[in-house]
C-alpha positions as CSV (number, residue, x, y, z in Angstrom):
1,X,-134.2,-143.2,26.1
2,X,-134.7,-145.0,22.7
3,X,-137.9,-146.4,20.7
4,X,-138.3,-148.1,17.9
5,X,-140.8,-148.1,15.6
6,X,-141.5,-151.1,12.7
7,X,-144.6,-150.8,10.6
8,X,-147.3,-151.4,11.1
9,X,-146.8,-152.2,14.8
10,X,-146.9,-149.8,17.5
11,X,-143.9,-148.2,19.1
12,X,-141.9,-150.3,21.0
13,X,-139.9,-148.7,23.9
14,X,-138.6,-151.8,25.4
15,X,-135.1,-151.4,24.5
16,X,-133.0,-153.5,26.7
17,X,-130.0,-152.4,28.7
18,X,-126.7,-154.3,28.1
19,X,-124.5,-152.1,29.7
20,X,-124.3,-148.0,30.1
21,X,-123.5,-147.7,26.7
22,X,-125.3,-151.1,25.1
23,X,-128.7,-151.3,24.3
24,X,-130.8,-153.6,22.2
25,X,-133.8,-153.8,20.6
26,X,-135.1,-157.2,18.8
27,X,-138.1,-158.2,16.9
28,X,-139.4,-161.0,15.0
29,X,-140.0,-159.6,11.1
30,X,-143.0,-161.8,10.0
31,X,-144.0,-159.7,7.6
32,X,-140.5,-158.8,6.1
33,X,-140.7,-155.3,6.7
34,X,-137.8,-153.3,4.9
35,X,-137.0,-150.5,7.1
36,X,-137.7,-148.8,10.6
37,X,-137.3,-145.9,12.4
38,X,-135.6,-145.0,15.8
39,X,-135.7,-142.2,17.4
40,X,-134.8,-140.4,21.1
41,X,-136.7,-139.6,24.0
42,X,-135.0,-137.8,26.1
43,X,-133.1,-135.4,23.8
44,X,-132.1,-132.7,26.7
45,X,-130.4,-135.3,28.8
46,X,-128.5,-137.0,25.7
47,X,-125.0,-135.8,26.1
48,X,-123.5,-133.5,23.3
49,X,-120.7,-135.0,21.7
50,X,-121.5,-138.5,21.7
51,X,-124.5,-140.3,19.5
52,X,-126.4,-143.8,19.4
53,X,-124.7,-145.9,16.4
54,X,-127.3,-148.4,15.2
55,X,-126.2,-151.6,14.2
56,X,-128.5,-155.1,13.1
57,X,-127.8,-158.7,12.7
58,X,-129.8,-161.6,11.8
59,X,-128.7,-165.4,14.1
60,X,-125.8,-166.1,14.9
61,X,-126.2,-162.5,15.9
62,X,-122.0,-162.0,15.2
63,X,-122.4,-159.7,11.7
64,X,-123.3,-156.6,12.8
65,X,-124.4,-154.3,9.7
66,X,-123.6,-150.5,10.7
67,X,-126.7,-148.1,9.7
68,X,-126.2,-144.7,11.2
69,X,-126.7,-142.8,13.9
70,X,-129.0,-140.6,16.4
71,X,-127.8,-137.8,19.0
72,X,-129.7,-134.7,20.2
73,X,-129.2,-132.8,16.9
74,X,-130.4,-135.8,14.2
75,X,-132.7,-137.8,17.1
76,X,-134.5,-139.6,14.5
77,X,-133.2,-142.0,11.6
78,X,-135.1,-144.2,9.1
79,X,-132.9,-147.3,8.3
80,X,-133.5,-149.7,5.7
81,X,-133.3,-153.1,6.8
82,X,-130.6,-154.9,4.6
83,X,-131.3,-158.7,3.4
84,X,-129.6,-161.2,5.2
85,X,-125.8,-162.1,4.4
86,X,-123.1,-164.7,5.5
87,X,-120.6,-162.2,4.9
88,X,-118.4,-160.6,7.7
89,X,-117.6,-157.6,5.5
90,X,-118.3,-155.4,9.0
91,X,-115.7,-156.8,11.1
92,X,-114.6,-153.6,13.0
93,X,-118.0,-153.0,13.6
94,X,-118.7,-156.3,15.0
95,X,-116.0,-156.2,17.6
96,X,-117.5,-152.6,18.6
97,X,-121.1,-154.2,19.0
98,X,-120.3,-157.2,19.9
99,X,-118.4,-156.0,23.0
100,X,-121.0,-157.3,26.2
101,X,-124.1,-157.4,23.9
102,X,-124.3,-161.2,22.5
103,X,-123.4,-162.9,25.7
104,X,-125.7,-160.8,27.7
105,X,-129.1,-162.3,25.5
106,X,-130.8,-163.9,28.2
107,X,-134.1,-164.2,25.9
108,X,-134.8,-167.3,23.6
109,X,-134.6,-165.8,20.7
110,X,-136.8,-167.4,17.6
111,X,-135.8,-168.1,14.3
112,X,-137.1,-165.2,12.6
113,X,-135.7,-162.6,15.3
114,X,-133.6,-160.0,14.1
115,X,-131.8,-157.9,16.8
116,X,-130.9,-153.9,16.6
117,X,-128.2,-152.7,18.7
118,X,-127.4,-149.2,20.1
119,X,-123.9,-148.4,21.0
120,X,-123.2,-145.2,22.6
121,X,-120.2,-143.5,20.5
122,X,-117.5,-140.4,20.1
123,X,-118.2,-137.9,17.3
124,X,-114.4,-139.0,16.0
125,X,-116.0,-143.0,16.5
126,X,-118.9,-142.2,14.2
127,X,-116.7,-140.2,11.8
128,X,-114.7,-142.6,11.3
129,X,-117.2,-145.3,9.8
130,X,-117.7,-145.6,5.7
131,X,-121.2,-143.7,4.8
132,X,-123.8,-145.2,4.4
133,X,-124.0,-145.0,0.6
134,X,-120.0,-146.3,0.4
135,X,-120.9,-149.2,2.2
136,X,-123.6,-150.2,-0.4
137,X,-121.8,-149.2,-3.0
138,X,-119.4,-151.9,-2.1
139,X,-121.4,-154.3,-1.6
140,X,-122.6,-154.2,-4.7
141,X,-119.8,-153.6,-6.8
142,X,-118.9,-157.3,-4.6
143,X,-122.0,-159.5,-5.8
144,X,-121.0,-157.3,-9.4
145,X,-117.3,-158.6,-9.5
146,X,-118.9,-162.4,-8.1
147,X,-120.9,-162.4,-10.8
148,X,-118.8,-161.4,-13.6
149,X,-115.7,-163.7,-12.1
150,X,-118.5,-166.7,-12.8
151,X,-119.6,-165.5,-16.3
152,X,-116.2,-165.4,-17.0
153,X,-115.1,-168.8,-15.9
154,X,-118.1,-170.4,-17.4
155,X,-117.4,-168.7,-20.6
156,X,-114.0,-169.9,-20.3
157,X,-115.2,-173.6,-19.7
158,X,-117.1,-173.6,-22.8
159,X,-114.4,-172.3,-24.9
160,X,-112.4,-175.1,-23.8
161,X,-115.1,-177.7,-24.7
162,X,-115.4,-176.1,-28.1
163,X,-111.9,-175.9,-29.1
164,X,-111.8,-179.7,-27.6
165,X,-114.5,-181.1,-30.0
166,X,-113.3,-179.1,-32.7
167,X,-109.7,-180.5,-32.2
168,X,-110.9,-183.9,-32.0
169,X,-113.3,-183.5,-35.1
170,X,-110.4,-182.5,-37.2
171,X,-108.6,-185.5,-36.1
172,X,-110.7,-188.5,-36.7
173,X,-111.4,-187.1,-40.5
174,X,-107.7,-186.7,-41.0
175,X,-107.7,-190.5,-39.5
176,X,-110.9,-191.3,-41.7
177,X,-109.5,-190.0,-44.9
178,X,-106.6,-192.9,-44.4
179,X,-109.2,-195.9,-44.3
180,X,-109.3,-199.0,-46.9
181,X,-111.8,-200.2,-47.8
182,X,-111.7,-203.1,-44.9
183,X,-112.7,-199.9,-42.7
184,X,-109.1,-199.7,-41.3
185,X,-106.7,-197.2,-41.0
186,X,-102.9,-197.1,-40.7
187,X,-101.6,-196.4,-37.3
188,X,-99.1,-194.0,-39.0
189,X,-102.0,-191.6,-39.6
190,X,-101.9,-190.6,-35.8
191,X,-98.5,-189.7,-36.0
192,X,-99.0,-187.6,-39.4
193,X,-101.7,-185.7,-37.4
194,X,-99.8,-184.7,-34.6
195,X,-96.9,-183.5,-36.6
196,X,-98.9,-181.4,-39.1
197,X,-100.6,-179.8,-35.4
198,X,-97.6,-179.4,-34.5
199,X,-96.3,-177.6,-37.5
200,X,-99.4,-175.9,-37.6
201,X,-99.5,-175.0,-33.3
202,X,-96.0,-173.3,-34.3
203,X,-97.0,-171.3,-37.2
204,X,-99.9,-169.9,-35.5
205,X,-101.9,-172.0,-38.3
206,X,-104.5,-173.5,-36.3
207,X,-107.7,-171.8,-38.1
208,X,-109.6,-174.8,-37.7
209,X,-110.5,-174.1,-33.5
210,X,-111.8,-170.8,-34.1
């Protein structure tokens, strides 16, 4: 019913059946191709109204990426492969998939082995998935707000180590310009300091840390 096709190796038609509406292909990418294409056939005897939804994972084999669909009107697709994640952002999805097709792998399955699942599904089931497009779009405005979330706290961190050096700076020449000449300076200094922060903290004075 199914066959798959991952360049540049032949077709491969040896989908296996996990149950009447559970199929699976699986292959081991050693040369990191980036997409594939499935297709029907049997088109006449695919029944109108329902389609093949094509999911993937990578091991464990328990987050299932969604990628489209097949059914006698569209009984092609090409689907890009999508890197590898340790996300579970497809968690309604995975329940669908997952349903009678993990615990069915008899096969040993290597380390490189990625595994393509076929679901059969409703028009209303398929309609109700994201697109395509939203589901990238998403994911990348994810690793966007990850990203700026760690700029911002490491810009934040040195800001605080700035403002830290330049507060104890100002301190120890406040403290130096009380020294004697025996090099020693009067404990009272401290004190001074802190009050004249304060004064300044309260005043919005504190030019100095910028």
């Amino acid at each position: 019913m199914f066959a798959l096709v991952v360049p540049p190796y032949p077709v491969n038609i040896a989908v296996q059946t996990i149950s009447p509406t559970k199929y699976c292909f699986q292959f081991e990418n050693r040369i990191q191709a980036n997409e594939f294409t499935l297709f029907l056939t049997d088109i006449p005897n695919f029944t109108p109204g329902y389609n093949a939804a094509i999911y993937l994972a990578y091991q464990p084999f328990t987050d299932w990426k969604y990628l489209g669909f097949i059914n006698s009107n569209k009984p092609s697709i090409i689907c890009k492969i999508p890197k590898e994640s340790n996300n579970n952002d497809n968690i309604n999805n995975n329940n669908n998939i997952n349903n009678g097709l993990n615990n069915n792998m008899n096969t040993i399955i290597p380390t490189e082995i990625i595994q393509i699942g076929i679901s059969i599904e409703t028009d209303l089931e398929i309609q109700s998935k994201p697109p395509i497009e939203q589901q990238q779009q998403q994911q990348q405005q994810q690793q966007s707000n990850t990203l700026s979330t760690s700029m911002n706290n490491f810009i934040k961190t040195e800001e605080f180590k700035q403002v830290a050096f330049k507060l104890c700076d100002n301190l120890v020449n406040y403290i130096l310009s009380f020294s004697t000449p025996n090099n020693t300076v009067p404990s009272s200094s401290i004190n001074k300091w802190f009050e004249n922060f304060q004064k300044k903290l309260k005043n919005d004075q504190l030019d100095f840390l910028k």
